[in-house]
Structures are given as C-alpha cells and as structure tokens.
C-alpha positions in Angstrom: 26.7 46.8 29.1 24.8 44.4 31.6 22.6 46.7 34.0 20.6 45.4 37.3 18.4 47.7 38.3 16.6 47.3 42.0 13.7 48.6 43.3 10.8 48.3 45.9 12.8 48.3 48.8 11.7 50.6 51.7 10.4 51.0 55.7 7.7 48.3 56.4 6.6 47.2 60.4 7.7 43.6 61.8 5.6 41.4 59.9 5.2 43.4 57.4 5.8 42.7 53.6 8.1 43.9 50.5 8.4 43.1 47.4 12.0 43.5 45.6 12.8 43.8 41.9 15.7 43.7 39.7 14.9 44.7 36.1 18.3 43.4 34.1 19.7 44.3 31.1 22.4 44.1 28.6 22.5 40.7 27.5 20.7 37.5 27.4 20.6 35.7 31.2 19.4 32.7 30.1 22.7 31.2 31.4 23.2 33.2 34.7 22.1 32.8 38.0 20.7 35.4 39.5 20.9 36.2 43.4 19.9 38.2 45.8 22.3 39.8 49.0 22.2 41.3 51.8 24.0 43.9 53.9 23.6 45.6 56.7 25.8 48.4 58.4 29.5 47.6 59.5 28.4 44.3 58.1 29.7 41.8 55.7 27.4 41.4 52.4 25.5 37.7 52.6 23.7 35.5 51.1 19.9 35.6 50.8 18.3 33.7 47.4 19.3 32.2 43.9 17.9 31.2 41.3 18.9 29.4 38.0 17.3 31.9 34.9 16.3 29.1 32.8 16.2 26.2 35.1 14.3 27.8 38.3 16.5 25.7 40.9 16.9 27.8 43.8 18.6 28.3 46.7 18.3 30.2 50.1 19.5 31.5 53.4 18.1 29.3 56.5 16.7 32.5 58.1 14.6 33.6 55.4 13.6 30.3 54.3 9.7 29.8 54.1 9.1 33.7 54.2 11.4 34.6 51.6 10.6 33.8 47.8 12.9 34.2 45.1 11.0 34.3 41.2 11.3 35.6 37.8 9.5 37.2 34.9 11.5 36.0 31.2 8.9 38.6 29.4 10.0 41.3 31.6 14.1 40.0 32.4 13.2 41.2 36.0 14.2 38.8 39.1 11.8 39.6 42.2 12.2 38.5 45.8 9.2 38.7 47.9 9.6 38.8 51.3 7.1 38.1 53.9 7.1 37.9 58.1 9.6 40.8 57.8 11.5 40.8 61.1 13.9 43.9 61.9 16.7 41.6 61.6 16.2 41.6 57.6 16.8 45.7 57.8 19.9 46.1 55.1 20.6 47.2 51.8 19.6 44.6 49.7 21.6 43.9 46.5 20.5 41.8 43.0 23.8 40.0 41.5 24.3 38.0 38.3 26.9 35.1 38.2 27.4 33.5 34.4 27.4 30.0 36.2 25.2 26.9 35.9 25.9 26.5 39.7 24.0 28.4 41.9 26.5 30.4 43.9 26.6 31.6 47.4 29.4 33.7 47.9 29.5 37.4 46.8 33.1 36.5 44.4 30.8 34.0 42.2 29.1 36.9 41.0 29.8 39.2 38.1 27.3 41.7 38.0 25.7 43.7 40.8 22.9 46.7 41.3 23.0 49.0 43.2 21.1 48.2 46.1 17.9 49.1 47.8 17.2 49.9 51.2 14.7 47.6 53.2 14.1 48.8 57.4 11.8 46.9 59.1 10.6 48.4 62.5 9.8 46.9 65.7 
C-alpha cells in the first residue's frame, strides 16, 4: 500500500521560510514522479513542483520559481520542497502526489497517489 506522508508545514511571516517533507512508502519510486500541490480555500488544487525520482528533471510553477526548491533524499524515500521569500499568497494546504510516469505531470489527474496535506499560512 503506497503511503505519502507530509510534514513541516505551518504559520511562518512574509519572507519567511518552510521546509516541506513527504516521507513515501509502499513501493519502489524509482519510476514515479513526484509533485508537489497546492490549494487554497474555495480554490482549485494547482500545480507547484516535480520532480523525476531517478532522473532529478524538474519542473515548476512561474510564481514560485527561484524561491521554491523541489529535492529528494533516495536513502530516506522522502521528497522535500523548500520554500523561501514566503509571500501570503503561498498560504494553502499543500499536498505531495506520486504519478507512475516518466513525464513530469502538471495536472492533479496525472497523479496516482496523494498525502494528506499540510497546512502552510504565511502572514503579512
């Protein structure tokens, strides 16, 4: 039974930093890419970061890019995204997927696996 597990989310100022982590389980994800979403209330989920497991091509949202960094850990099977420059417009619940693709995907439907989110509020 595959598993993603977040964590780290939590209430940080403007500018501020977080660190996300999605510890994954259940099979071997050498073959998946791995993404991280976003949603925030009354909102639709989107897009944020992917990655390739194996391959480390990766791919992000224009608004986050160049504060936003999407890495992994093989020893540990944990996916991290580390974000930095937090702006209250990042505030959502923040969601690790898996998609058994070679492709990095964009759209919630590529993926086949998803955590259960973690919270992330950035203040003004």
């Amino acid at each position: 039974q595959v598993q993603l597990v977040e964590s780290g989310g939590g209430l940080v100022q403007a500018g501020g930093s977080l660190r996300l982590s999605c510890a994954a389980s259940g099979r071997t994800f050498s073959s998946y890419i791995m993404g991280w979403f976003r949603q925030a209330p009354g909102k639709e989920r989107l897009f944020v970061a992917a990655m390739h497991w194996i391959g480390g091509v990766t791919s992000y949202v224009d608004s986050v890019k160049g504060r936003f960094t999407i890495s992994r850990d093989n020893a540990k099977n944990t996916i991290y995204l580390q974000m930095n420059s937090l702006k209250p417009e990042d505030t959502a619940v923040y969601y690790c997927a898996a998609a058994q693709s070679y492709r990095v995907q964009t759209t919630p439907r590529g993926y086949d696996y998803w955590g259960q989110g973690t919270q992330v509020t950035v203040s003004s």
